[in-house]
N, C-alpha and C positions, 0 to 999 in steps of 0.2 A: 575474116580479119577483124572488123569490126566486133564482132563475141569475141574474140582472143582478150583484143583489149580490154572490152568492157570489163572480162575478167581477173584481170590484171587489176583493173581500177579499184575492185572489189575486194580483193586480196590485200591491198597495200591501205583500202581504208578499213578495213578489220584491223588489221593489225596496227594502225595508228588506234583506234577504239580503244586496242588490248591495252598497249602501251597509257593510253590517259588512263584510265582506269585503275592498271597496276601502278602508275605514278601515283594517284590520289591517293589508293589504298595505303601504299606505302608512306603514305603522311599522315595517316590515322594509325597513333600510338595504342599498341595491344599490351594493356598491363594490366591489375588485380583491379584496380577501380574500373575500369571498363567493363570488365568481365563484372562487377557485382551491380552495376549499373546496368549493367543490362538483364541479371536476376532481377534487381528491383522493381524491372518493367515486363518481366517473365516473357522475355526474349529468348528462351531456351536456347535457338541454335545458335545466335551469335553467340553466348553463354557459352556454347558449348566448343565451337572456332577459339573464340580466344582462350580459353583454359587449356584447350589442348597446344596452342600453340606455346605459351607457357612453359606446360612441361615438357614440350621438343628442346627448350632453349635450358630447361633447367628440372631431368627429372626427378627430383628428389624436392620438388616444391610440393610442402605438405598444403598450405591454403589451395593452391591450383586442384590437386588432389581431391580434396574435398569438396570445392568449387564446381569439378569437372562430375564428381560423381552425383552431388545433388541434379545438377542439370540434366543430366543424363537420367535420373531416377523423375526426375518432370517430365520428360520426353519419353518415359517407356520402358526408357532401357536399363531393368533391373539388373539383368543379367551382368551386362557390360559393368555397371554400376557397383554388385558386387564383388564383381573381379577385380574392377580398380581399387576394391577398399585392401579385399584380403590378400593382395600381394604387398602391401607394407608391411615389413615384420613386426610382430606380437610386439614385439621391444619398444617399437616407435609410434605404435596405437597411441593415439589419444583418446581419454572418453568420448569426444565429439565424435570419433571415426566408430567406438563402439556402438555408439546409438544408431548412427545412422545404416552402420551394418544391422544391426535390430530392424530398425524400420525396412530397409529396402526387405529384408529377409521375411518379416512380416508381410508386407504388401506383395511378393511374388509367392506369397502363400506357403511360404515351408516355415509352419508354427514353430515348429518342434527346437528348430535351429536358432528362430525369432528368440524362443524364449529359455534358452540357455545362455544367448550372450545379453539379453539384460539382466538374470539370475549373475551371472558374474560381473556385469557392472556393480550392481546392487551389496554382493558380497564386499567390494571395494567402499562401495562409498552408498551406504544403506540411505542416506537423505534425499538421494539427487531426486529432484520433483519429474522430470522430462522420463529417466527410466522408469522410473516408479507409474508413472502415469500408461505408459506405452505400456508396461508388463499388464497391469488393469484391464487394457483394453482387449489386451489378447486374449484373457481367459476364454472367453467362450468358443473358441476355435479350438480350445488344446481336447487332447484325449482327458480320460474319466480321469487317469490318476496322476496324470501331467498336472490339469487343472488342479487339482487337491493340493499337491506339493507348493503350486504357486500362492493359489489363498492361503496355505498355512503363513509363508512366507514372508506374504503381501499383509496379512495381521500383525506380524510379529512386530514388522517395521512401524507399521501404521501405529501400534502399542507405544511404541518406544520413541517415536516421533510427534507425540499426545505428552511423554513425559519432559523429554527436551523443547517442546513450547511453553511447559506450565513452568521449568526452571527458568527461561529465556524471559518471560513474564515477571519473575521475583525479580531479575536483573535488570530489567526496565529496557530490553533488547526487542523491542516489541516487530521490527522486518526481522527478526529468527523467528521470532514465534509464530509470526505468522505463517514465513513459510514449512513450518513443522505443521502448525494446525492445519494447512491448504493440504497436506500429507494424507492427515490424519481425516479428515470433512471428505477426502476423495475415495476413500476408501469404506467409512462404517456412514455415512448417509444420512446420519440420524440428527433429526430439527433441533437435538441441541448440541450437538457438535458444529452442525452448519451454522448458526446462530452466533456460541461462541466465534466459528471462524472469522465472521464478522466481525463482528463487535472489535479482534484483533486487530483486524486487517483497519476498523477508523481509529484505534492505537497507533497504528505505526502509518496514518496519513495516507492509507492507500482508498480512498476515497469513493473511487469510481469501484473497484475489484469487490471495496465491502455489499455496497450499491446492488450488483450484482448477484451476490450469496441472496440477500434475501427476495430478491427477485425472482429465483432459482426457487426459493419454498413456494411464494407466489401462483408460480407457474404450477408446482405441485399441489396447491389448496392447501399446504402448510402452515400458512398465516394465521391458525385459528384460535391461538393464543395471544390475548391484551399483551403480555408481556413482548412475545416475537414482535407485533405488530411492533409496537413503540420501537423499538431496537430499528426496522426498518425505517419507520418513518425519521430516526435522526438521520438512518443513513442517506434517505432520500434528502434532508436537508444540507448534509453533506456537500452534496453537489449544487449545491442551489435549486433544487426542483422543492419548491416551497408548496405548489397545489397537492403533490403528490402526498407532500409530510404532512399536507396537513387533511387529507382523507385519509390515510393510516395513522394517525393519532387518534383520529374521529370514530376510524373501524376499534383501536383498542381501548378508547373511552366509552364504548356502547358495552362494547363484552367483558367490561369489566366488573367484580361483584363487590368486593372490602371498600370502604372508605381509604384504609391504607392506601391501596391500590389507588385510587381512582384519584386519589392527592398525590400521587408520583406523576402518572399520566397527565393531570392538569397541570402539574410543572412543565413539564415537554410539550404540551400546550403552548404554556405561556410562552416557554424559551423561541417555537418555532413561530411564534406571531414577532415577539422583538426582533429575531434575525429577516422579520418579513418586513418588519419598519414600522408596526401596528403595535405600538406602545402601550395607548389606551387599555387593547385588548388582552396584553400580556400582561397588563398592570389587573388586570380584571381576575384571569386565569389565575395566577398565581396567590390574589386573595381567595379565590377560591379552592385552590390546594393547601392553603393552612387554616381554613374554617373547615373543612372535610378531616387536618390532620394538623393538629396546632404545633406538633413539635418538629411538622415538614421545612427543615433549617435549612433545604438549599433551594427551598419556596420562596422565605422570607430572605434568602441572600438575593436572589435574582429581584426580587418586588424592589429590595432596597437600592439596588441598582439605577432600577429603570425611574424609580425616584430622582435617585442620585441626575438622575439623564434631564428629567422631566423641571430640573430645580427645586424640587420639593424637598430641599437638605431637610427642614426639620423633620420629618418621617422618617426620611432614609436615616439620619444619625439614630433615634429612636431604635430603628429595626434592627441597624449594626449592635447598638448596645445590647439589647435585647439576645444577639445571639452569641453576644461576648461573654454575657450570662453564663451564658450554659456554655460556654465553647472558649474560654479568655484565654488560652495558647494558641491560638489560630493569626498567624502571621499578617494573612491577605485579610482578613477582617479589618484589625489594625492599620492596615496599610490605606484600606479602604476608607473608615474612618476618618484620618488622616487628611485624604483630600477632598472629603466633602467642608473640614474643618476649615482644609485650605481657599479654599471656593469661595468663605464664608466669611476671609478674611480675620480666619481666627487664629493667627500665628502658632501662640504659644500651644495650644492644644494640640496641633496640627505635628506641630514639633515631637510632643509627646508619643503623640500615635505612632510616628513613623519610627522614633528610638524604641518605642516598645516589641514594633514589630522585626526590627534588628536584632535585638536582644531576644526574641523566642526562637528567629532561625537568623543567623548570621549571613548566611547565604541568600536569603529571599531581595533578590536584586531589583524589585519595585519600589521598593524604600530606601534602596540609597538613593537610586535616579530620583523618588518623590523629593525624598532628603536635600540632593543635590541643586534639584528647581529650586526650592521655597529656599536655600541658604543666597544662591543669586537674588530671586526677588529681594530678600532683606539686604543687600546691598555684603551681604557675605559673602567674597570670594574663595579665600583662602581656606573658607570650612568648605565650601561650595569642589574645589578643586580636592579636599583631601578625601571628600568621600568620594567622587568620580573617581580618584587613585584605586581607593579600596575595591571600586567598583569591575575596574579595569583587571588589577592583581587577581581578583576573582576568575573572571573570565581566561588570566593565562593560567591558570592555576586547573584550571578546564582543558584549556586546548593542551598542555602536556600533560596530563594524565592519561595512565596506557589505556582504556578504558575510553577518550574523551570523545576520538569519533566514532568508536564501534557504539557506543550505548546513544539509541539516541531518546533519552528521558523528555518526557512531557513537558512543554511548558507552562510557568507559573500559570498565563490565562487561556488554555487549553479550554473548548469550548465545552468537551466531555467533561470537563467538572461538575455544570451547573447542568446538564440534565439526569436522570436517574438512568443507570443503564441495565438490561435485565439479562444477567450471563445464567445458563445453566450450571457452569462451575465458579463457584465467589472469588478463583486466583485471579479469574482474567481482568477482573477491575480493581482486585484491591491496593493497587499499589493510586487511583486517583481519589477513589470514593472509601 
């Protein structure tokens, strides 16, 4: 009698257990953030519970869908995985859902299958970097004449994706071109394509990603060119790794042979000692890049600078003049000018500079803002306020142009100005240098 109950007792506290339990549960919301949240913590099977629960409640949910089969392709299950993809109709495919049918199909080893449906993503949409990359990777798996059909393929885009970066580059579109040239670098390998990749990629402020390319030669004993070298070391400055920038400066000041040469390098010298806060030494470096190459003009802009920095106006005006010489259409000279004049307490010069460099480019917005200050300090507001107008007008005259946010152009003090950069093709720079 006594076991009866005990069993009894046991029964009725199971089932209060089940009941808390399915209560809690049932207070923990099962939706798409839960489910990606628990991806992000590669929680596969809850991942995989709430996706499916999901599409019990709604199946025609394409994120669940695809949700469910990544998790599922984590956890093993290709198979299941691919079945969830190819019972959505053709119709309703997304390219998301192509790819990842590629990938699972690749990873359970049926090449051949793999590499027809990114062959047809690619036919749609020739740039996409993700197919592109994945078709790459497969080569070596396919049969003789599989393989052949894809490298022809895989050239012809990578051709064609080399030429819509050089255009994207004329356009000042510099994240197109770069992700054209990341296309084109993944495919033909070669130290001056990877190189240029770079160079694009601190174009369009991808900083860390350029960092990388040349780290990539690095690793390969690629570096063996002064030229490459210098290119990394801006990129290493880039990021603020100054020790690094400044023993690949160091490696392409050694291997270097021209004085020409060796006067570009010791600018990028100089520039990576000023961005390090060592003035002195960049003031040192950069007289030393225009006694090795007197006519080295973005030597003598940065020395005038660090003047300009140091209060040494009288040189720096000196220097500026001196390259207005040779160079008297140059905006930012003028503009530069200008406020060492200002500094100097030289009004009316200061004046001049800044309307001169208006009147060479209308546009160059340093010199109305210069403009702008020095009309306040003179107790001028109303000139003070008409050029901040002009200033402003400018700017909306930017943001609606169709063009205003896809392009995103350099700015006037863009640090890549003042170092020399060394492209294996002359388009990737000429639109600063």
């Amino acid at each position: 009698m006594m076991r009866k109950k005990a069993f009894f007792q046991l029964i009725l506290t199971s089932s209060l257990l089940c009941w808390c339990i399915t209560g809690a549960l049932a207070d923990i919301p099962i939706n798409a953030d839960g489910a990606h949240a628990a991806m992000q913590r590669k929680d596969w099977e809850t991942a995989n519970y709430e996706w499916r629960h999901i599409l019990e409640l709604d199946p025609q949910n394409m994120e669940a869908t695809l949700g469910l089969a990544e998790s599922l392709y984590n956890t093993g299950f290709y198979q299941e995985s691919i079945d969830l993809l190819e019972a959505i109709p053709p119709q309703r495919r997304s390219i998301l859902v192509e790819i990842a049918l590629g990938r699972t199909y690749a990873t359970s080893r049926n090449y051949s299958k793999s590499k027809d449906i990114y062959l047809s993503i690619l036919a749609k949409k020739p740039f996409l970097a993700p197919a592109f990359q994945e078709l790459e990777n497969l080569q070596p798996h396919l049969q003789p004449q599989e393989r052949k059909q894809v490298t022809s393929k895989l050239e012809a885009i990578a051709k064609a994706a080399k030429n819509q970066g050089d255009n994207a580059l004329k356009l000042g579109k510099y994240p197109d071109a770069a992700a054209y040239y990341g296309i084109a670098a993944s495919h033909f390998h070669t130290v001056g394509l990877v190189n240029d990749y770079g160079l694009v990629l601190l174009l369009a402020g991808q900083y860390q990603k350029a960092h990388d390319q040349f780290a990539l030669l690095k690793t390969k004993g690629k570096l063996g060119f002064s030229q490459v070298n210098s290119n990394a070391a801006i990129a290493s400055l880039s990021i603020g790794n100054f020790a690094e920038a400044k023993v690949e400066i160091a490696e392409a000041i050694n291997a270097a042979g021209s004085p020409k040469l060796k006067a570009k390098l010791y600018n990028n010298l100089g520039y990576i000692m000023e961005m390090s806060s060592k003035r002195q030494d960049a003031k040192f470096a950069y007289q030393h890049a225009m006694e090795l190459d007197p006519d080295m003009h973005t030597a003598q802009l940065n020395l005038a600078f660090v003047q300009q920095e140091d209060r040494d106006y009288t040189e720096a005006v000196t220097n500026y003049e001196q390259i207005l010489k040779r160079n008297p259409q140059n905006p930012e000279v003028w503009n530069r000018l200008g406020f060492v004049y200002e500094l100097q307490y030289k009004t009316k010069p200061a004046l001049r500079a800044y309307e001169r460099a208006m009147e060479i480019d209308p546009k160059y917005k340093d010199s109305y803002y210069n403009l702008a200050t020095l009309y306040k300090k003179m107790g001028k507001v109303k000139e003070a306020n008409e050029t901040l107008r002009q200033l402003a007008e400018m700017n909306y005259a930017e943001l609606e142009s169709k063009n205003g946010l896809k392009v995103k152009a350099l700015s006037q003090s863009n640090p890549l100005k003042y170092v020399v950069l060394f492209p294996s093709n002359p388009t990737v720079i000429a639109s600063i240098q």
